[in-house]
Phi, psi and omega in degrees: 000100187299188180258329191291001179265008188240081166343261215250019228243098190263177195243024168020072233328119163290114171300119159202115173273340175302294155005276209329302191298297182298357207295323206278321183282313179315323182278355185268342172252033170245339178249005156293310204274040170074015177278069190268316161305000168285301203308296165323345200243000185273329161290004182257334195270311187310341201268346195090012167270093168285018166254358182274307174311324185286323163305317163297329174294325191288299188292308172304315170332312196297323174308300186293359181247344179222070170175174158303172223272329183272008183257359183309146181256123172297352150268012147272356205266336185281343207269337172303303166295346174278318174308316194304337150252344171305305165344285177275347155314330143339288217290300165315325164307308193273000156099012184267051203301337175284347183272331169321267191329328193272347177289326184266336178288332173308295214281297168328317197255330163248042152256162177288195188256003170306336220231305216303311173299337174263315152007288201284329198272326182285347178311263157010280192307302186287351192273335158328283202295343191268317184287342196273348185272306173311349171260301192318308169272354155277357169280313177291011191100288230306322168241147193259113166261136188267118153292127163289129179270133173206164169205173202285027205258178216278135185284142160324055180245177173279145178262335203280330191284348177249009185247161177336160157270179167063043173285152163071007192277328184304209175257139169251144180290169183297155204207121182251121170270138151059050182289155178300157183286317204282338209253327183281306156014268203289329176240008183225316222269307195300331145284315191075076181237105176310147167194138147231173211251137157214166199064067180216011180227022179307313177291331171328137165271329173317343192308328220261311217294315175287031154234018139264105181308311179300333189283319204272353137304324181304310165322312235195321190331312176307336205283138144277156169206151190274120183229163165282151130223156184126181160332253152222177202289041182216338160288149175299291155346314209278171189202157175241159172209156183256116175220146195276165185298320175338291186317317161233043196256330177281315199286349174296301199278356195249035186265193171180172202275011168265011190283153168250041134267001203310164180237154205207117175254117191234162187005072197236124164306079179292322216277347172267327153275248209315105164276013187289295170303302187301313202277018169263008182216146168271133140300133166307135161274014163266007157322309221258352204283170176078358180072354178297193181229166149330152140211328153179151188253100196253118166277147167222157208196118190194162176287197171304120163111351177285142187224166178230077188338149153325132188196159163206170217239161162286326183270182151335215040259183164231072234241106175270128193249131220224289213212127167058178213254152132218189171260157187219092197249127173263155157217148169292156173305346174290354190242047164275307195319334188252037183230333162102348249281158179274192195254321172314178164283315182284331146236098139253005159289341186259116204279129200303345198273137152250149185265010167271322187238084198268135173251105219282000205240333182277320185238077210257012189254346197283348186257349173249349161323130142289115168222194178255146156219175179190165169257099190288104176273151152328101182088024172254148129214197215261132175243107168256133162305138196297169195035055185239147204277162140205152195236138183220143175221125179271138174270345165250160140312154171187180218215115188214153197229108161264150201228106201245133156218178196236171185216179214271012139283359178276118195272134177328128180290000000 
């Protein structure tokens, strides 16, 4: 959105103030750690020269890039958001609100958190300004907006030809209405027994708002956001790419469950960039249980056919299903050895088996486990236990909110 397209429509400097105050010691501690050339090209950027600004990003990226991601020093991931706004202040100056936005959706998702409070407010100011230039040119003419009409509903398939073998041959899990705080204790959190909950999110707006394709454009259409495509992260295939939620609310509708690509947006903190989003939904109060704490509210939101390899987590979780179905199969942490796990370090949570094509001469222990599975409807959810394996395939598009917290018996992940 250029500026000569918004007529009388003025732009007004993007405010950050933290930026303002702190800016000379944050460079001062980028140029401990050898950044001087950031620090140099950051008084070009501050100055209003946006190719410079665009240059301090390029060096702080290179940073976030070179060595693994827990080895990063954390005045590169602030010194990323500090480019990250110089950027878009530029862009918002020049009336350029969609590059502004994608550049502050950059500094939320790799910048530290020092930054984060000014982020947030300028997300909020452009995206103001990007809706009020969209009324503006359309009271003018200038542009024709096409509502896309869609809705979430469920493809004709067969469910059984596309799922594991031997699904539903087991034991299911167990399925609890409006259970008590007092009942999930006593007869699941405390065994570490999967159940699932249903009639517990009625109240939620998300129940009504995330099967509208228009809200959740409206909303969101603009944000970069980090998506998988391929199969799963365990395939040769799969890549990740930055794309706007538009971007995948389209390839969301025009996908279908034989694709062998689909794109997926997994285990992504949405709700910490998007506050938007964040005020359609509750923590559960079976969060809480155990004296614990939160540790992260993960979205995950994809068509029919996105899978999620066997795997299993350190924490609690909860696994909310918000908008259309899937399947889910657990095994307890006592069967991990027949379960296969790899050997690296970065998956060893993740099992060398796949349950779609399972290779029976490789893996011969894998057909006679007993496990639980189920099919997770729209507005129940799942309570899995830590380290329990589990494989998820949506059968629908669909939209699930995980809630991982640890409690005060729990030894650090």
């Amino acid at each position: 959105m250029a500026s000569d397209a918004a007529g009388d429509i003025s732009y007004d400097v993007l405010e950050t103030p933290i930026l303002d105050s702190e800016s000379p010691n944050l460079l001062h501690l980028i140029s401990e750690q050898g950044g001087y050339a950031y620090v140099s090209m950051s008084a070009l950027a501050a100055a209003g020269d946006l190719r410079a600004a665009e240059a301090t990003r390029e060096m702080a990226w290179e940073q976030l890039h070179s060595g693994p991601w827990h080895s990063v020093l954390p005045v590169w991931r602030d010194a990323y958001s500090m480019a990250c706004l110089y950027v878009a202040r530029l862009h918002h100056r020049a009336g350029d609100f969609e590059e502004a936005l994608k550049a502050l959706d950059m500094g939320l998702i790799m910048g530290g958190t020092f930054l984060r409070q000014d982020l947030h407010a300028a997300v909020e100011k452009v995206t103001a300004k990007a809706s009020e230039l969209r009324v503006s040119e359309e009271e003018q003419g200038e542009v024709i907006v096409r509502k896309e009409k869609a809705d979430f509903e469920e493809e004709g398939i067969s469910v059984l030809r596309i799922l594991p073998m031997k699904s539903f041959s087991s034991k299911i899990v167990g399925k609890r209405s409006a259970l008590s705080l007092e009942g999930f204790l006593s007869d699941y959190f405390m065994s570490g027994s999967p159940v699932i909950i249903s009639d517990c999110m009625g109240h939620w707006p998300a129940r009504t708002k995330w099967n509208d394709m228009d809200y959740l454009k409206r909303v969101a259409g603009d944000r970069t956001i980090p998506v998988e495509v391929g199969k799963n992260y365990l395939s040769s295939d799969w890549k990740q790419e930055l794309i706007t939620f538009s971007q995948l609310l389209e390839r969301i509708q025009s996908s279908d469950c034989t694709s062998t690509f689909p794109t997926y947006l997994a285990q992504h903190p949405l709700f910490d960039q998007i506050h938007e989003l964040r005020k359609d939904i509750l923590i559960p109060d079976y969060c809480y249980a155990g004296g614990g704490e939160l540790r992260s509210l993960n979205a995950w939101f994809g068509p029919a056919g996105t899978v999620t390899p066997l795997h299993h987590d350190p924490h609690h979780n909860i696994l909310a299903q918000v908008v259309g179905k899937k399947y889910i199969r657990l095994y307890p942490a006592s069967l991990s050895e027949e379960l296969y796990p790899h050997t690296e370090t970065m998956l060893c949570n993740s099992s060398k088996v796949d349950l779609d094509n399972i290779d029976k001469k490789e893996f011969p222990k894998v057909q006679d486990l007993e496990f639980l599975d189920c099919i997770l409807e729209e507005g129940e959810m799942l309570y899995i236990p830590p380290k329990w394996w589990h494989y998820v395939r949506s059968l629908t598009t669909s939209f699930s909110v995980s809630f991982w917290w640890s409690h005060c018996g729990d030894s650090p992940a």
